[in-house]
N, C-alpha and C positions, 0 to 999 in steps of 0.2 A: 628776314634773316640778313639780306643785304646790307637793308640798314644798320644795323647791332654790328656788323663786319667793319663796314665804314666809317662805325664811330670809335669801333676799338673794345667792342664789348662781347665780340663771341669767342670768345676764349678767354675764362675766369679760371681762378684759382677756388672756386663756391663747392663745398665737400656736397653742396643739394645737386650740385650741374650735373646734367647724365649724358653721359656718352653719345659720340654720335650714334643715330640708328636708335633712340630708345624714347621713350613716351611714356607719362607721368595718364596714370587713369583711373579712375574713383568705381567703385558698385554701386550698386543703389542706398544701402546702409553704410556711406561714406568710409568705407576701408579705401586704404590708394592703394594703390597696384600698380606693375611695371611691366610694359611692352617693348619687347625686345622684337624689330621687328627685321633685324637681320638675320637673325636663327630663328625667326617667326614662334617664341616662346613669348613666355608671361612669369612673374614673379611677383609674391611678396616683399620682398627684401629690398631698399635701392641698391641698385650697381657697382654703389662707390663706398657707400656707408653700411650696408647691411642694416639698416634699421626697419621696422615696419613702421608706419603712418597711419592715420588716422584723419578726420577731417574732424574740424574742432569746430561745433555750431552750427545755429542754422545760416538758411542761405540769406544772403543781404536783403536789403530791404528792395522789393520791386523785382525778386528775380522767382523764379517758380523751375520746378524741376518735370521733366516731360517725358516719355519713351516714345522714340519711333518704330514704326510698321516692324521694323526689324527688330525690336527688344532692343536699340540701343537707347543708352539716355544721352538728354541734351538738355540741355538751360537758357531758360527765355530772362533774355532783361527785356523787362516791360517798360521802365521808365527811357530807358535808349531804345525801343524796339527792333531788337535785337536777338539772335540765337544762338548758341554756341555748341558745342559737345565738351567744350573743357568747364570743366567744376572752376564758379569762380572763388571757390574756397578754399582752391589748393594754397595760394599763397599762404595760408592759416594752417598750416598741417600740424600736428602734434606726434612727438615720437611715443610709440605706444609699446614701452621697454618698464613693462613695472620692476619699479624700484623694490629688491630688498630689503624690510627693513630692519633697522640696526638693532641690534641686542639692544639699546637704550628703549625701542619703541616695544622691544617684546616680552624687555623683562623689567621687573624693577626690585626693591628692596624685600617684597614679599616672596618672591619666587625662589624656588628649592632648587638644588641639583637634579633630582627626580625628574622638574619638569624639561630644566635646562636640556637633558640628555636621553629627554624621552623619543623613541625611535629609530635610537641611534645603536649600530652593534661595532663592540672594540673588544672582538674576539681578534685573539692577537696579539694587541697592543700592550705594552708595558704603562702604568701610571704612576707616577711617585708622588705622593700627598706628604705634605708636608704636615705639622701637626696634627695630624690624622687621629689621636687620641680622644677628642673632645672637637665642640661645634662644628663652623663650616668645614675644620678638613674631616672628621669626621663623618659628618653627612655626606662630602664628595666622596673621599674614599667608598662608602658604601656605594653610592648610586653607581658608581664604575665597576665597582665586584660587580652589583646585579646585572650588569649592561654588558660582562662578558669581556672585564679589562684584568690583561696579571695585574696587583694592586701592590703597592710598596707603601708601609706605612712609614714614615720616616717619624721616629718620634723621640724625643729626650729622654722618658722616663717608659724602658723596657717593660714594668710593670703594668703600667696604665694601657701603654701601649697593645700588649697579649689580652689585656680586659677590653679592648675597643674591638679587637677580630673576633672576641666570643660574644660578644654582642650584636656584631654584623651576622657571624654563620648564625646565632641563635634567632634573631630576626626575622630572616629569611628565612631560615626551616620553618618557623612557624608560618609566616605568608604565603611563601613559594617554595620549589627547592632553587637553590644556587645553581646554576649555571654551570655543568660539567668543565667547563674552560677555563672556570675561574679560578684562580688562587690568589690566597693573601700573604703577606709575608711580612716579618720585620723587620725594621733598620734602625737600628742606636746611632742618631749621629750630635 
């Protein structure tokens, strides 16, 4: 550490550096872990970033992994004859934050309202569809009534419009019943 001091290197700006007092340490099934060894706890999380880690691959070529007497592990490099207790794969970590993925990945040109809004409750919520009378506003409007949303049809033609809400209640009564919370309504705009 003296050295890294004396060259100008123990104090980075690195969102991985951990605080003094703390220590970077792997399980046996490569999860990393954090010891905090000033309040003598332990974490998942690092310190500074709150991410969790992972250890990405196996171990290098020449190194083998070992437990001592005490269940702790340690790592032999064989080709330096040599032994360690720090994982030399830490420098290799991976952030283990699965990604979300995007409505582009979940849905595509086939998929319905229905499935869009399946297990979703918008008891409560107000939804205004816009030509709600025919197709996609249509099928949206519906999927939002059954899902427990007030539903506002916004639609041009009053007519069509009052035939698009007796098709949704009549729908539905035959499937399910409607949802006590729901109501539909119309809007001429």
């Amino acid at each position: 550490m003296a050295a890294l001091r004396y060259a100008g290197l123990d104090d980075t700006d690195s969102e991985d550096e951990l605080p003094p007092g703390w220590e970077q340490r792997t399980t046996k099934d490569g999860w990393v872990y954090y010891a905090n060894h000033t309040e003598e706890k332990t974490q998942w999380e690092h310190p500074k970033t709150g991410k969790r880690k992972r250890i990405a691959g196996d171990l290098p070529y020449g190194w083998e992994q070992e437990t001592d007497e005490n269940g702790q592990v340690f790592f032999v490099d064989h080709i330096n004859k040599r032994t360690t207790y720090l994982d030399p794969r830490l420098a290799f970590t991976v952030d283990d934050n699965p990604t979300k993925p995007t409505s582009r990945q979940r849905y595509d040109s086939s998929t319905t309202a229905m499935e869009i809004l399946q297990g979703r409750d918008f008891t409560g919520q107000v939804v205004v569809v816009t030509g709600a009378n025919s197709g996609i506003g249509f099928e949206t409007a519906k999927s939002f009534a059954l899902h427990g949303a007030h539903v506002i049809l916004a639609c041009r033609n009053m007519t069509r419009a009052n035939e698009a809400v007796s098709r949704i209640l009549g729908e539905w009564k035959t499937k399910q019943p409607l949802p006590a919370q729901c109501r539909i309504k119309v809007f001429n705009h």
